[in-house]
C-alpha positions as a Python dict, from the first residue, in 0.01 Angstrom:
ca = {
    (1, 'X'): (0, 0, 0),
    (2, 'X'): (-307, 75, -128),
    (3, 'X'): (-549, -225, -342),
    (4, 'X'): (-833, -197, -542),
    (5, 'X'): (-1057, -497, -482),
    (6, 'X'): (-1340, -574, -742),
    (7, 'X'): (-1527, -853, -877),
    (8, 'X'): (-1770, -965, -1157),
    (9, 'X'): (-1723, -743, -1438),
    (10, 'X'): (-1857, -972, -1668),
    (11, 'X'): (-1773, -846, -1996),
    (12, 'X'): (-1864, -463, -1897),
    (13, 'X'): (-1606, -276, -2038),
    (14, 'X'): (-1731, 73, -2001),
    (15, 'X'): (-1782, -20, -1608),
    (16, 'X'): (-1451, -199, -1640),
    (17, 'X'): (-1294, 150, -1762),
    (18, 'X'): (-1504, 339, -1472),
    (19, 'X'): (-1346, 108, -1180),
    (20, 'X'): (-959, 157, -1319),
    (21, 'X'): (-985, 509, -1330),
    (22, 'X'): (-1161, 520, -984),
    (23, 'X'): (-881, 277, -876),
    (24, 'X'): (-584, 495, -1013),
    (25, 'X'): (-779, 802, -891),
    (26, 'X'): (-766, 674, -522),
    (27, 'X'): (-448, 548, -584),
    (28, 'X'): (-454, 206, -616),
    (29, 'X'): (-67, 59, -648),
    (30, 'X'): (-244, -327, -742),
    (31, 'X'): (-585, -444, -868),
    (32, 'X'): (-745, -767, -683),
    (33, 'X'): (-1004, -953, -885),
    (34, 'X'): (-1214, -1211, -756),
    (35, 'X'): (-1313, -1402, -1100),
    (36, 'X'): (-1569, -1340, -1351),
    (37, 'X'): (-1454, -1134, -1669),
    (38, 'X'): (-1586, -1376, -1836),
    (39, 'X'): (-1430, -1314, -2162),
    (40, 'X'): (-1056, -1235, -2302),
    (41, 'X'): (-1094, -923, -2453),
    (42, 'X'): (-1236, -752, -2109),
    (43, 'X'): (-888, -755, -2017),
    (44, 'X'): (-774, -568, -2206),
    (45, 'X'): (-857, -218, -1958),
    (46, 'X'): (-663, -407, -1718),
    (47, 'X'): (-370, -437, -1936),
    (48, 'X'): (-371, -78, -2041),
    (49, 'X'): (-364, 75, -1661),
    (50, 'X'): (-58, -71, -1572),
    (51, 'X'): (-132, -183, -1218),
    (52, 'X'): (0, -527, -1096),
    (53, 'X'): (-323, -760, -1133),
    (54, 'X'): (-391, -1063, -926),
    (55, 'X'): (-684, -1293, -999),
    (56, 'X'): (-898, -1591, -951),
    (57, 'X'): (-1126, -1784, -1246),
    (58, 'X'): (-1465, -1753, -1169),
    (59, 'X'): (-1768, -1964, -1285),
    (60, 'X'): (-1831, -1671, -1550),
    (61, 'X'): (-1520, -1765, -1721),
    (62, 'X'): (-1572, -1928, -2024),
    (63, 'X'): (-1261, -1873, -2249),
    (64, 'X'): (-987, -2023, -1991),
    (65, 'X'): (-729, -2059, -2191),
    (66, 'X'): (-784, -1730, -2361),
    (67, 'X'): (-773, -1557, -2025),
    (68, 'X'): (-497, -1778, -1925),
    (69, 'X'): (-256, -1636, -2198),
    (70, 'X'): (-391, -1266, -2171),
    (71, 'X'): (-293, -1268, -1816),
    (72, 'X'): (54, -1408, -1932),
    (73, 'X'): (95, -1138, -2167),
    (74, 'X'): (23, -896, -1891),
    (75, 'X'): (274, -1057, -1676),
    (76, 'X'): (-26, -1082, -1407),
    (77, 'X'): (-111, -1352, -1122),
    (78, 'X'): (-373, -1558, -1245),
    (79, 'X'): (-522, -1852, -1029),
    (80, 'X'): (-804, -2145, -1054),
    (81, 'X'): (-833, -2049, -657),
    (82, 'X'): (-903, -2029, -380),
    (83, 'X'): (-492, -1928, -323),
    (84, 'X'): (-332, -1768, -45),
    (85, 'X'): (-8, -1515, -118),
    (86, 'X'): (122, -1220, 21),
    (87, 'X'): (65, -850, -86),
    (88, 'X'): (125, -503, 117),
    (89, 'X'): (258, -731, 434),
    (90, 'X'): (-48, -927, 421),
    (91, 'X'): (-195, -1267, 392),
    (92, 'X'): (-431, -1259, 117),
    (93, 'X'): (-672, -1559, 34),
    (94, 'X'): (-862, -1497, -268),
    (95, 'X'): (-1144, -1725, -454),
    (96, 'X'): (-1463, -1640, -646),
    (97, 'X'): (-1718, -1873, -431),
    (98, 'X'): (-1793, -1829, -81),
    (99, 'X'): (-1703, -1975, 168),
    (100, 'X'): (-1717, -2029, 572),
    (101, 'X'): (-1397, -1934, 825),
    (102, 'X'): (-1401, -2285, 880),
    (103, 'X'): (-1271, -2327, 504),
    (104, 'X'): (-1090, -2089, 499),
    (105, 'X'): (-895, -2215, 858),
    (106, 'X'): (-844, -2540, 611),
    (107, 'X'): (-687, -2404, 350),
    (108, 'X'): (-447, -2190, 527),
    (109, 'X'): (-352, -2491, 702),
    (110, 'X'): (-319, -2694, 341),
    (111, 'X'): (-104, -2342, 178),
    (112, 'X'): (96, -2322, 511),
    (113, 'X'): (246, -2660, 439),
    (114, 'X'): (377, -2552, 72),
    (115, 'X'): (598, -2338, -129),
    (116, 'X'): (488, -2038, -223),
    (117, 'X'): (456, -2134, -551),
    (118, 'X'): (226, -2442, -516),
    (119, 'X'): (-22, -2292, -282),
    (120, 'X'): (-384, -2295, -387),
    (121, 'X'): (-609, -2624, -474),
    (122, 'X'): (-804, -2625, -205),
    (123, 'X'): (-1169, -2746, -303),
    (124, 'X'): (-1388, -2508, -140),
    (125, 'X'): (-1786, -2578, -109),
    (126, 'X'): (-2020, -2305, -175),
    (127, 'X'): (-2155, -2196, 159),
    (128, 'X'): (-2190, -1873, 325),
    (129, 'X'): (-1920, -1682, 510),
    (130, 'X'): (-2086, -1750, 905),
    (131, 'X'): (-1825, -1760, 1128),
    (132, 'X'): (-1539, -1602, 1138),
    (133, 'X'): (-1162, -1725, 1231),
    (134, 'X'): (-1085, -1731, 1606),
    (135, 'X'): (-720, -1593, 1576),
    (136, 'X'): (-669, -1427, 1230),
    (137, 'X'): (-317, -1231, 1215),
    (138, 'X'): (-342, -925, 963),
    (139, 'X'): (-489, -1200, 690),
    (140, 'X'): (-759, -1050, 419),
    (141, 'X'): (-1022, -1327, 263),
    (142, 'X'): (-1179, -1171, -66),
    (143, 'X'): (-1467, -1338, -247),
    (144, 'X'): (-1706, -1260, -502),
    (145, 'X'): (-1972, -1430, -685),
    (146, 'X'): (-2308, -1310, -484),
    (147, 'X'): (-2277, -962, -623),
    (148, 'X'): (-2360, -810, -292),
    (149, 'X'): (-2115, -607, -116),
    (150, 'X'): (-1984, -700, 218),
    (151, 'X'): (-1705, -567, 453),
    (152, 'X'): (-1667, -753, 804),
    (153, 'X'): (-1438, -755, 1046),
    (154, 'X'): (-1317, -1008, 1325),
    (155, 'X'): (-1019, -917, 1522),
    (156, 'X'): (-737, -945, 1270),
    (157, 'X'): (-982, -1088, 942),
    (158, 'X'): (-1095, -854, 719),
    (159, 'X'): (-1361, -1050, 493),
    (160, 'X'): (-1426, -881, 175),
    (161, 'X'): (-1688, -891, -125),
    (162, 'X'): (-1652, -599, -345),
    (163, 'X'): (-2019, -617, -472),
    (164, 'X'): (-2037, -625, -882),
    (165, 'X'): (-1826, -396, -1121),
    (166, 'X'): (-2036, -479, -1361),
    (167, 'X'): (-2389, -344, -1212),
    (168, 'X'): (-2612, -599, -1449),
    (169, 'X'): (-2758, -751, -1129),
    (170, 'X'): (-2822, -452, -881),
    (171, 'X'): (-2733, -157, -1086),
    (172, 'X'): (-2506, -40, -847),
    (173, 'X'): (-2100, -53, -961),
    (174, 'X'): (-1836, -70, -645),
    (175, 'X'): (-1530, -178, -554),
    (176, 'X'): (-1345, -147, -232),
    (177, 'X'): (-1012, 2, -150),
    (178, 'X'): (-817, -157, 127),
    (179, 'X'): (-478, 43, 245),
    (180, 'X'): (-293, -219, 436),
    (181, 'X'): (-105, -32, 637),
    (182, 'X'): (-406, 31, 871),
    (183, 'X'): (-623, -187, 724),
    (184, 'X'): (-921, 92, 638),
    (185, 'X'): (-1143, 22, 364),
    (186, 'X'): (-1325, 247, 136),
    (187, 'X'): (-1615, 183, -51),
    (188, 'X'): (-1634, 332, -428),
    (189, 'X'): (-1934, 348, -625),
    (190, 'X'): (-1846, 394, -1007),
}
């Protein structure tokens, strides 16, 4: 299966529209998005592609609610995060902040523990992603928030930041590809 991982579009729809059609070009079969639309109607791209969407709020995101019932409408995951859930035979834990291995060993742990359907509510600090899990098995940790794009590896971890979609920080728009059959990544610039 092939994902298209982005983060922080804030509001940019024509960068928005640039990443989908990247995505679909490379083709992406689900979108990942680590928080910050910011608003309702910068959804609506998302919508229109058709791709299965899973999400986490950012701190961008003002309109909760509103993005709350557009991602209902779309039939799409939508979490506060961080959560941990399964896509492409893979263990996926997704939140907007960063965070260290030693958080994320926590919350896996905490999700681990419940159904599917509860996992998620761990309270993650904002810290910097130092040191890595000691036994990871084919699990992904995505993240956003710093704008800066980072791919590392550790064993069976792949820690991901997709850099902005938006490009109002560094003027630079990416997102990253993951194919998790054999776990390759591919940077896009858009």
């Amino acid at each position: 299966m092939k994902i298209a991982i982005i983060s922080d579009t804030h509001d940019n729809l024509t960068k928005i529209d640039l990443a989908l059609k990247a995505a679909k070009k490379a083709k992406a079969e689900a979108i990942i998005h680590a928080g910050d639309f910011v608003s309702p109607f910068s959804l609506t791209p998302f919508k229109e592609c058709g791709l299965p969407v899973h999400a986490v709020i950012g701190n961008n995101d003002g309109e909760r609610d509103g993005l709350r019932r557009q991602f209902a409408a779309m039939n799409a995951h939508f979490w506060e995060g961080p959560v941990l859930f399964e896509l492409g035979g893979l263990e996926i834990a997704l939140q907007h902040q960063p965070y260290s291995a030693a958080e994320f060993a926590q919350h896996l742990a905490a999700c681990t523990k419940k159904p599917a359907a509860q996992r998620g509510g761990f309270a993650p600090k904002t810290s910097l992603v130092k040191d890595l899990l000691q036994d990871p098995v084919k699990r992904i940790l995505i993240y956003g928030h710093t704008h800066q794009l980072k791919i590392e590896r550790h064993k069976g971890l792949i820690v991901i930041n997709p850099g902005e979609g938006c490009g109002w920080l560094t003027g630079k728009s990416t997102l990253v590809m993951l194919n998790t059959e054999n776990l390759e990544t591919e940077v896009i610039d858009f």
